[in-house]
C-alpha positions in Angstrom: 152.8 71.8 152.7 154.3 73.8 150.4 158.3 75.7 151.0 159.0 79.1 151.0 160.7 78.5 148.1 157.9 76.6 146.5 155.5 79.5 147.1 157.8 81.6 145.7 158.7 80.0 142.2 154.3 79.6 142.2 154.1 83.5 142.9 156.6 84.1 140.0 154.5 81.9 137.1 151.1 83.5 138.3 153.1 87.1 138.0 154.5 85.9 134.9 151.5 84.7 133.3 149.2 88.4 134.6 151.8 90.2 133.0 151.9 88.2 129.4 148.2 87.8 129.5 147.0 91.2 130.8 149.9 93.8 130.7 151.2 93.2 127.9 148.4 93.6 125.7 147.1 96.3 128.1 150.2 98.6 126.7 149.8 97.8 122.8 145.6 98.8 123.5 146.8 102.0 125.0 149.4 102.8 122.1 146.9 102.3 120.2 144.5 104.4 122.3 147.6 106.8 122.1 147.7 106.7 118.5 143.9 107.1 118.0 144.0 110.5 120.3 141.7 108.5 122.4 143.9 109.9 126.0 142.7 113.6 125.1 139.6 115.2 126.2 136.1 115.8 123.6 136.6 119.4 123.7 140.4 119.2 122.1 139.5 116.4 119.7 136.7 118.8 118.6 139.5 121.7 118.5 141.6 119.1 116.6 139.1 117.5 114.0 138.0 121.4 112.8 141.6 122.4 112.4 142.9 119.5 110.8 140.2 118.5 108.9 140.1 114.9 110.6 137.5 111.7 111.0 136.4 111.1 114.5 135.1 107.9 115.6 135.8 106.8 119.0 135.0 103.1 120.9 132.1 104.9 123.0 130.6 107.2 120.5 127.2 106.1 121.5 128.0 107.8 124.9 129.1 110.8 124.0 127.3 112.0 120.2 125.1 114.7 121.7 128.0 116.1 123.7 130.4 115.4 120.4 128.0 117.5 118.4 127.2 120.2 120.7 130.4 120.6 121.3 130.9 121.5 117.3 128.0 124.2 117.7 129.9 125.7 120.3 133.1 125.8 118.3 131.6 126.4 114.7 128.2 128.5 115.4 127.0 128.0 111.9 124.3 129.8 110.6 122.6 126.6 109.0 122.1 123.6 111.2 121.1 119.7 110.5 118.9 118.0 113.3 117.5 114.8 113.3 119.2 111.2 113.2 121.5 109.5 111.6 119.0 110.2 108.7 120.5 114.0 108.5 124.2 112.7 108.7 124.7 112.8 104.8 124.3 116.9 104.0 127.8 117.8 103.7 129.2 121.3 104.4 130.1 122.0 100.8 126.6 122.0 99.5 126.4 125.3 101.8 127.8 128.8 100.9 128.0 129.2 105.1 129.0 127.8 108.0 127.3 124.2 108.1 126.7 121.6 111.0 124.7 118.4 111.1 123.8 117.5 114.5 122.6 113.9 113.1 122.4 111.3 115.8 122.2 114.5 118.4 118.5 114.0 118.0 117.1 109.5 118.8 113.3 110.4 119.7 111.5 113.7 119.6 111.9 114.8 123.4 115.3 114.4 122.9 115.8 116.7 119.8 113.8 119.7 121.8 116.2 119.2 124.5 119.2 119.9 122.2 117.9 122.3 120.7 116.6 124.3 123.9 120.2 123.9 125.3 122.0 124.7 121.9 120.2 128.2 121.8 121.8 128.3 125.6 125.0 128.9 123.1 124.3 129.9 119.8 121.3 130.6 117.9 121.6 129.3 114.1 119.6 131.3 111.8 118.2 128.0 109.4 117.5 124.4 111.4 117.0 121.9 108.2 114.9 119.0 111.0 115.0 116.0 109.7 111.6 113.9 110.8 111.6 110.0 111.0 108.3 108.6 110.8 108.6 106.0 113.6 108.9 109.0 116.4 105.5 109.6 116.0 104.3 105.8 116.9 103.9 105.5 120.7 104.9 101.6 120.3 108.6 103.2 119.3 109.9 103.1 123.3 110.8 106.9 124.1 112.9 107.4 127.2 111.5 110.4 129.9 115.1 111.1 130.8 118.7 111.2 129.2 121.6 111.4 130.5 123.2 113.4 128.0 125.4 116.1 130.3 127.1 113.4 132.1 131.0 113.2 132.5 133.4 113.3 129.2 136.7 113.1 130.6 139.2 110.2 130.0 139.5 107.0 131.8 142.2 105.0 129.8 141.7 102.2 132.2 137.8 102.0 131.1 138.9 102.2 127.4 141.4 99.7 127.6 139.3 97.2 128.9 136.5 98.0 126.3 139.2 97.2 123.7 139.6 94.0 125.3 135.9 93.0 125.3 135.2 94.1 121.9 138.9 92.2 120.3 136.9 89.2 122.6 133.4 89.5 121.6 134.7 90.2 117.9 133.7 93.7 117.5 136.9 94.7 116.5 139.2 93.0 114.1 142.7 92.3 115.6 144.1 93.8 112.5 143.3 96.9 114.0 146.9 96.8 115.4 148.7 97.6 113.0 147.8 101.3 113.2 149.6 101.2 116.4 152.0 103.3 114.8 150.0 105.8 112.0 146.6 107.2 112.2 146.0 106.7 108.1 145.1 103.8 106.1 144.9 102.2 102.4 141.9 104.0 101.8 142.0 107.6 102.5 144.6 110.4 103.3 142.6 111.5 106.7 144.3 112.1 109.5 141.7 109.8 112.1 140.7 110.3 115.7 139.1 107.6 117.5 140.0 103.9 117.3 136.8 102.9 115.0 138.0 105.3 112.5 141.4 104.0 112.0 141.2 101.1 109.5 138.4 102.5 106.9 138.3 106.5 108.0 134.9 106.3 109.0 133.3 108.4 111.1 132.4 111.4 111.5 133.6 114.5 108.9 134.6 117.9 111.0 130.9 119.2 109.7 129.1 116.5 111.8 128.4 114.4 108.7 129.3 110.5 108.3 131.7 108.6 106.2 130.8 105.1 105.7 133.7 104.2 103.6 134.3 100.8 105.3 132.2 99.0 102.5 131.2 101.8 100.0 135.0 101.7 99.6 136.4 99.3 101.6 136.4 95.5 101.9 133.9 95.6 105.0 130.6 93.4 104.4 127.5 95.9 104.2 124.9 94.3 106.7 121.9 95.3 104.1 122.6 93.2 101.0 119.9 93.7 98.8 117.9 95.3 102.0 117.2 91.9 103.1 117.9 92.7 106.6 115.2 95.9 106.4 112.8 93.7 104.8 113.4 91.2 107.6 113.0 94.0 110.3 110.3 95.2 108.4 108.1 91.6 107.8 108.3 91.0 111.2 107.3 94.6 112.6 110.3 95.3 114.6 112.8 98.2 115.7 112.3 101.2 114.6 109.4 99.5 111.9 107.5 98.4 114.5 103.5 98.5 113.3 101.1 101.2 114.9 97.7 101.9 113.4 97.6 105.6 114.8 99.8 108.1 115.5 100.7 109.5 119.1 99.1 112.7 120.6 101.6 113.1 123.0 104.3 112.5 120.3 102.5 115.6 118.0 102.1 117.9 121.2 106.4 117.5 121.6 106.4 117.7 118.0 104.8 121.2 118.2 106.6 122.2 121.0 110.0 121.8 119.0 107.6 124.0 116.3 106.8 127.0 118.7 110.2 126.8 121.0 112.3 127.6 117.3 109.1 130.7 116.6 109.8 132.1 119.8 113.5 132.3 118.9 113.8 133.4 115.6 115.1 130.3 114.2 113.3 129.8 110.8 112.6 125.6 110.8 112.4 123.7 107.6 110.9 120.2 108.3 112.0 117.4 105.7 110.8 113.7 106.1 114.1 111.8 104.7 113.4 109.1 101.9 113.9 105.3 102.3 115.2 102.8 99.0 112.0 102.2 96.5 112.2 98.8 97.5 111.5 99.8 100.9 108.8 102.0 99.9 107.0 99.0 98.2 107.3 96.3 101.0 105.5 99.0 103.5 102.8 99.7 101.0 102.1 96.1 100.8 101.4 95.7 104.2 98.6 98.2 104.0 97.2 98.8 107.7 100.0 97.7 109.8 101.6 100.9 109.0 98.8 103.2 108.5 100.6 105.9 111.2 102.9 106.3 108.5 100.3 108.0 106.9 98.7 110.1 109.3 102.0 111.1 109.9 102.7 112.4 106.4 99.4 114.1 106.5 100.8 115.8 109.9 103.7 117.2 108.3 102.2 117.9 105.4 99.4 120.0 106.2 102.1 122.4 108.8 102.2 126.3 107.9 105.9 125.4 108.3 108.0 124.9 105.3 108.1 120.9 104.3 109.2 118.6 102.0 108.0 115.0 102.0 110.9 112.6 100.4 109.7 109.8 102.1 108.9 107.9 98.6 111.2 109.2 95.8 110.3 106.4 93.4 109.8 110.3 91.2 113.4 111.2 91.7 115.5 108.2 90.5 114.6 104.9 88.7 116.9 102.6 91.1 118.1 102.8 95.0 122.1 102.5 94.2 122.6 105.7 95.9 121.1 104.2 99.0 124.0 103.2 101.9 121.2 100.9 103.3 117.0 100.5 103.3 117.0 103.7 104.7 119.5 105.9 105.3 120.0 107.6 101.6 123.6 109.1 100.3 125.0 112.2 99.9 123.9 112.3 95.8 120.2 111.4 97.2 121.0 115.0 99.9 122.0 116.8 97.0 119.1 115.7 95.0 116.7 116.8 98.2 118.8 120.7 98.4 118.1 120.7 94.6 114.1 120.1 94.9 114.2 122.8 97.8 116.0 125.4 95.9 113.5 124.2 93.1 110.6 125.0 95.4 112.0 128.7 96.5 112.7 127.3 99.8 114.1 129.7 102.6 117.1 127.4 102.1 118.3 128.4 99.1 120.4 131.8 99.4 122.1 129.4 101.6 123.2 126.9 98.8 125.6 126.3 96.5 123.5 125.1 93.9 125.9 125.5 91.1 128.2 122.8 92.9 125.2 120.9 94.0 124.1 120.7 90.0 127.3 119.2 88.6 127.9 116.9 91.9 124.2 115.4 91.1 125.4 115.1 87.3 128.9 113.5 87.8 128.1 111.2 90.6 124.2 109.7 89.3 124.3 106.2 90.9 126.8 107.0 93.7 127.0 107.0 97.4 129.8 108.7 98.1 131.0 112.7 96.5 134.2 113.6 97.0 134.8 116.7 96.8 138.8 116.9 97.7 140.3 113.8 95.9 143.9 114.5 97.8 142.1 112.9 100.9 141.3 109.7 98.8 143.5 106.9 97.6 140.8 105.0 96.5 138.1 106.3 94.2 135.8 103.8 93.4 132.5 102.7 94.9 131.9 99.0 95.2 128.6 97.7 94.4 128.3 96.7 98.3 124.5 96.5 98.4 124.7 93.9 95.7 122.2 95.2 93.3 124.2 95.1 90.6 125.0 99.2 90.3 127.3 100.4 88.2 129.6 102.7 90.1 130.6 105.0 87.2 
């Protein structure tokens, strides 16, 4: 039986050991939270990021991008708007003579798009929507939810954050490195100021124009998880997420399709649609599976064949000899997004009073090759691109 004082000196070690193993670490993850601006609410780190020309990537962006980006209409209303996925997130504000937003990764599936955009014209209505179309939408096999949960509660629970630091330090999701930001919010590669905890080491994230920074390997020392599009290839060989095969595509998919169509008509909004290009490597390994993708065509005819302005860059194999401007098998860069303004303004599209096109010109000229434009090099204090798809690019 054990004395009181026994008990007590017991009590003691197990406080001890809760406060070295849990406290302690619970107060550097929330100076760090601290330091990231993670303690403040969406709305002011949106107030912030446009003000001070920041990165934002928080721990939870999954949970809040459509809010995150609506949130920037509100604050912004921008006559030209970018919706789509993360397949839009690479226009960037300074190819536009106006105010610019890209809503990418606002918009996962088709019925989720035509909500944001019926609740955005609750706000503002911009007066050009550049939509961005991704083929696999339109394949009934590509899982699309009835219901999102998009309104649901922004505000701050430090507790909840803190403990998501822990699990993702423990699950290795986050390198422990990570704190020694604990006392600055910039890092070796950039001069941003960065909000959110994923943006502290590398500055990615998101720019205050909605578009994405993947400086983590295109700059950075982080492993690109596409070498040589091995991993799409993989994804693509073995016909799963968002490849997966379909033969036909979906009727109920093109009736939401043309509902997104007639819901912009009926509010003035003038809609171009754009299908966004994949690496000519990618191109080719979905050609030479003939049938299994044969929705993929029917799609392309869909879009094609619209009395709304399009442009199909699903295979640019045309535009450049090589996919070294690609950040993976498909999600293009910002030379490749200049290159598609260029061929609009080329075509007379509606676009194009909207453009810079001079700037657009000489960025396509001095960056051939590239990922990454920068426009402002005090932000930068690194310069060149690594060759982090290992294709042997030469990063001029």
């Amino acid at each position: 039986m054990l004395t009181n004082k026994k008990f007590s000196v017991i009590m003691f070690f197990i406080f001890l050991f809760t406060f070295l193993v849990v406290s302690i670490p619970s107060l550097f993850i929330y100076k760090l939270l601290h330091t990231a601006k993670e303690d403040i609410s969406l709305e002011e780190i949106v107030r912030i990021q446009l003000k001070e020309n920041t990165i934002y990537n928080p721990l939870d962006l999954n949970l809040l991008k459509y809010a995150y980006k609506m949130e920037l209409i509100k604050n912004t209303k921008p006559k030209v708007v970018a919706l789509g996925s993360s397949r839009v997130m690479q226009f960037r504000e300074e190819s536009f003579n106006q105010d610019f937003i890209t809503t990418g990764r606002a918009m996962n599936y088709l019925n989720e798009g035509y909500l944001f955009l019926k609740e955005m014209t609750r706000y503002y209505k911009p007066e050009i929507i550049i939509l961005g179309l991704d083929f696999w939408w339109f394949n009934d096999k590509y899982s699309q939810p009835k219901y999102f949960d998009n309104n649901k509660d922004t505000s701050i629970n430090i507790k909840d954050k803190i403990n998501k630091v822990l699990s993702a330090i423990i699950k290795n999701e986050i390198d422990i490195n990570i704190f020694k930001y604990i006392s600055r919010g910039k890092n070796n590669i950039t001069n941003y100021d960065n909000v959110g905890i994923m943006s502290l080491e590398y500055s990615n994230g998101f720019r205050k124009d909605g578009s994405y920074q993947y400086s983590q390997f295109i700059l950075g020392n982080k492993k690109n998880d596409d070498i040589k599009f091995l991993n799409t290839f993989s994804i693509i060989n073995n016909g799963l997420f968002p490849f997966i095969y379909g033969e036909h595509i979906s009727e109920s998919r093109v009736k939401i399709f043309y509902d997104i169509l007639n819901f912009a008509r009926d509010n003035n909004i003038k809609l171009i649609l754009f299908i966004p290009p994949l690496a000519n490597e990618v191109v080719e390994k979905i050609d030479s599976l003939g049938d299994k993708y044969n929705y993929i065509n029917e799609f392309r005819n869909l879009i094609n064949n619209t009395s709304i302005e399009h442009y199909d860059f699903h295979d640019m194999r045309n535009y450049y000899k090589d996919s070294c401007e690609f950040i993976d098998g498909f999600h293009a860069g910002d030379v490749t997004y200049q290159r598609i303004l260029a061929k609009m303004y080329d075509s007379n599209s509606s676009i194009s009073k909207y453009l810079n096109i001079d700037l657009i010109r000489k960025s396509i000229d001095d960056n051939k090759g590239k990922t990454l434009t920068i426009f402002d090099k005090s932000k930068y204090k690194i310069y060149k691109e690594n060759d982090y798809l290992e294709l042997g690019c030469v990063k001029q």
